[in-house]
N, C-alpha and C positions, 0 to 999 in steps of 0.2 A: 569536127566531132558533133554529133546530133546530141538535142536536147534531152535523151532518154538518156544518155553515156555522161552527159554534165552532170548529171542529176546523180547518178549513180557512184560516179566520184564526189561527192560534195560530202563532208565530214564534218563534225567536229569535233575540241577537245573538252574535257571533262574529268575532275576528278572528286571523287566522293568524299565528303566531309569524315567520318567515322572510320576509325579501325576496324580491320576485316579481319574474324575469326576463321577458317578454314587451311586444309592443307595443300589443296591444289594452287599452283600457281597462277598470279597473275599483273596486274600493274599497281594495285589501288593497297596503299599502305594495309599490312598486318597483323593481326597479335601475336600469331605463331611462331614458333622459332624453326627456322629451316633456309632454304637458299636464298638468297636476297640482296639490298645495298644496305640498309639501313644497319650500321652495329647492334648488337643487346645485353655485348658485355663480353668476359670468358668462361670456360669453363674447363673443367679437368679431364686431359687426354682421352684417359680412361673412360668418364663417364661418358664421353663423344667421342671416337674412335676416327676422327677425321685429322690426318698427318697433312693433308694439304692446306690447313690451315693453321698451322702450328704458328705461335708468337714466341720464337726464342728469347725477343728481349723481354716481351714479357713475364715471361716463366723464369728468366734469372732475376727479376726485380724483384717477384713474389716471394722465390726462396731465399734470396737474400733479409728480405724484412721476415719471415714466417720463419726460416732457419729447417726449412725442409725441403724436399726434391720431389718436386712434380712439374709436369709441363701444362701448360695452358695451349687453349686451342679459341679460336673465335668465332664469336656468334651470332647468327644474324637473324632477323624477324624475316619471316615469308610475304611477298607478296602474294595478295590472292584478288580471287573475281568477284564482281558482283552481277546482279540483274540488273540490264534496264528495259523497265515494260512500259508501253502501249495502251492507255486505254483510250479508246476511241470512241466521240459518241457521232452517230449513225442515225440521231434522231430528225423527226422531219424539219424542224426550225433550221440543222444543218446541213440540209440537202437544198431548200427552197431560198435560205439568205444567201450572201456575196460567200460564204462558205460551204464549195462544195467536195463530193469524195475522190476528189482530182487533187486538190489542196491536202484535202486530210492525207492519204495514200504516199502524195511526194514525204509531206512528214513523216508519216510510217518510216518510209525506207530510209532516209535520213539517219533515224533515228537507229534501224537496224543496222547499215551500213556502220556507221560509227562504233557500235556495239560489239558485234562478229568483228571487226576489224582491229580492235585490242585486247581482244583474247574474252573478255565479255558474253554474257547471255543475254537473247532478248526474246522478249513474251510479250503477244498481244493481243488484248481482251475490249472486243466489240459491245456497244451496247446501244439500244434504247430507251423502249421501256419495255425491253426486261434484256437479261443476257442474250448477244448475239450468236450462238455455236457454226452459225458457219462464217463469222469471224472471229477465229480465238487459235490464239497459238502456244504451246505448253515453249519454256523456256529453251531455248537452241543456239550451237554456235557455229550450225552450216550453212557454207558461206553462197549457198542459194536462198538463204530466207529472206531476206531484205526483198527481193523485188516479189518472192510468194509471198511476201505478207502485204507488200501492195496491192498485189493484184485482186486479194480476200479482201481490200474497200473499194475497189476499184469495178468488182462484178457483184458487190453489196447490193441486195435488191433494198426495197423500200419500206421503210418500217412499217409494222402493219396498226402500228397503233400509237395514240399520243402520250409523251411523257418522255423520262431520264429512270424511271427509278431503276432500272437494267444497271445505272453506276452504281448504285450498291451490291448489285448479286459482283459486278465486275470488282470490284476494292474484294469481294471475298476470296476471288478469285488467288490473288497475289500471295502467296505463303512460301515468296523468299526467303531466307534470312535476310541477306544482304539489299537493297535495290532501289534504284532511282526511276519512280512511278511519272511517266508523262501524261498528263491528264487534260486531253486535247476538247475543246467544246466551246462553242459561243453563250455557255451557262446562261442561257434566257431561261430560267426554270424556278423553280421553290429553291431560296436559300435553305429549305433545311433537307433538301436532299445532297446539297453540297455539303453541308456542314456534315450530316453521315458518314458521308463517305470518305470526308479529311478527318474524321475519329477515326475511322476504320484503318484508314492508314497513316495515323499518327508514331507508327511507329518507323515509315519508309521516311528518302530523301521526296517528296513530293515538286515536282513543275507544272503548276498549272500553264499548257496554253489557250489564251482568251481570244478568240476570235470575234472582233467588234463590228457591232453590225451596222451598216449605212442606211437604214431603209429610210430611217427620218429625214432624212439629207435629200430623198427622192420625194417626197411628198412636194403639193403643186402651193406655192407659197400663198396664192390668191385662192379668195372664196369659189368653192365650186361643189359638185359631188366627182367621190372617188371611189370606185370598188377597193375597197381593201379583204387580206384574205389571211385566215390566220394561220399559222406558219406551224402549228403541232395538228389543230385539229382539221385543216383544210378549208374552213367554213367562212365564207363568202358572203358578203354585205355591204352595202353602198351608203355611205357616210359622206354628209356635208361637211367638207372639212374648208378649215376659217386658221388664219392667223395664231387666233387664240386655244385652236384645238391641237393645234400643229404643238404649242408651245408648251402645251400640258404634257402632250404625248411624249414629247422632247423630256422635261424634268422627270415622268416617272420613269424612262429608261432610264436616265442620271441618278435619280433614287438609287434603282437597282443596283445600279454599280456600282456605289457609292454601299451600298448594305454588304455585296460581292466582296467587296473590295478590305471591308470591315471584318469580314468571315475568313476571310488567308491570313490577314491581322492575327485574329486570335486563335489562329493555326499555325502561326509563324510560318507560313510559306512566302515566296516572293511568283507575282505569276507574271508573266511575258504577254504581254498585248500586242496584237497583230490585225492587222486587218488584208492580210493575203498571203502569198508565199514564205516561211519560213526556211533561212538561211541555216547554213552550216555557220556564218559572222556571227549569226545571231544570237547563234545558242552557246555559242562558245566566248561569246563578250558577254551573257547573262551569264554563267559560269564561274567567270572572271571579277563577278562585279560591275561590271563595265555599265552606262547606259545607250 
């Protein structure tokens, strides 16, 4: 089996915290009453015209205590679907570090495959700095979309300018009811464009994945000069780097993430940190709780 058909099979399991209001069926617990497992009580023949669910013994335990004659029938809560979307960022920091649109794209389909495959919608909204339209997919549960919505990060051309703020137009993007937002990015950006964006969709299940970056790890440990090159606006310049500048650079990423990390806090999100391929294990043992 080639590595494009592994991938293609790789799934995971998932199921949404909240009760699902709608009538269409589907896995993820419901408030409605219609076909289902879950009981929601009984109800009178009449009012519910369903003979294949009759409860004889319960219809003679009722009249015997009520002293009248009616049949009961049984009732069940509907399963229904939800969304789960896609937002992807596309910006240059994620194209130039250890994260590239090879990584993001397996995730896409991942993420799609899983979706379409239990009856699930999935939408995926591109961005960098600003909305991506020729990556963006309105909600769907045909079961070619997983690998076309890879393919839309996959022929992603290259942002044409620096910045994230595109995750805000993309959070507006999302006006499911229902839906578990994947919010895929190596977040090197303004905490308060993150912060935005988790108001905006403070009302979804949100999954941040973090993709952590290694660059510091590559810097030359001895005094010397280095071109270094910055990773949104392109812009190139040769720095004496020392020990001691290594160690700075070091703490204000650790700052960052440490403020990052402060910011899903008081969004009560929980986010997945990765530093390359994310599994079907993976997401389905965060899911779980799992570490």
């Amino acid at each position: 089996m080639s590595e494009k058909n592994k991938r293609q099979q790789d799934e995971f399991s998932y199921r949404y915290p909240h009760k699902v209001y709608g009538s269409l069926p589907g896995v993820h617990q419901g408030k409605s009453l219609g076909t289902g497992d879950s009981f929601a009580g009984f109800s009178d023949l009449f009012d519910y015209p369903d003979p294949r669910r009759l409860d004889l013994r319960a219809s003679l335990r009722n009249n015997l205590s009520t002293g009248k004659e009616s049949y009961l029938v049984k009732r069940y809560q509907q399963r229904s679907p939800i969304t789960l979307w896609m937002m992807a960022d596309l910006s240059r920091s994620m194209a130039i570090s250890n994260v590239n649109h090879e990584q993001l794209a397996n995730l896409t389909q991942l993420i799609a495959h899983s979706a379409i495959g239990l009856g699930d919608r999935f939408g995926l909204a591109g961005f960098d700095s600003g909305l991506r339209h020729d990556v963006h997919m309105m909600p769907t549960r045909q079961r070619s979309m997983p690998m076309i919505a890879a393919d839309m990060i996959r022929d992603a051309g290259p942002a044409t300018s620096a910045g994230v703020d595109g995750m805000l137009h993309a959070a507006n993007m999302i006006t499911s009811k229902h839906a578990v937002v994947f919010l895929a990015s190596d977040f090197c950006c303004d905490i308060d464009v993150i912060d935005k964006a988790l108001r905006q969709l403070s009302r979804y299940t949100v999954v941040p994945i973090v993709w952590q970056h290694d660059d510091v790890n590559h810097l030359p440990s001895h005094a010397g000069w280095t071109e270094m090159r910055d990773s949104e606006t392109g812009e190139r310049r040769s720095v004496w780097m020392r020990p001691s500048v290594k160690k700075r650079w070091k703490q204000t990423i650790d700052n960052h993430f440490e403020q990052l990390t402060n910011c899903f806090m008081r969004h009560r999100v929980r986010p997945l940190f990765t530093d390359g391929e994310v599994t079907g294990e993976q997401l389905t043992n965060y899911f779980l709780g799992r570490k």
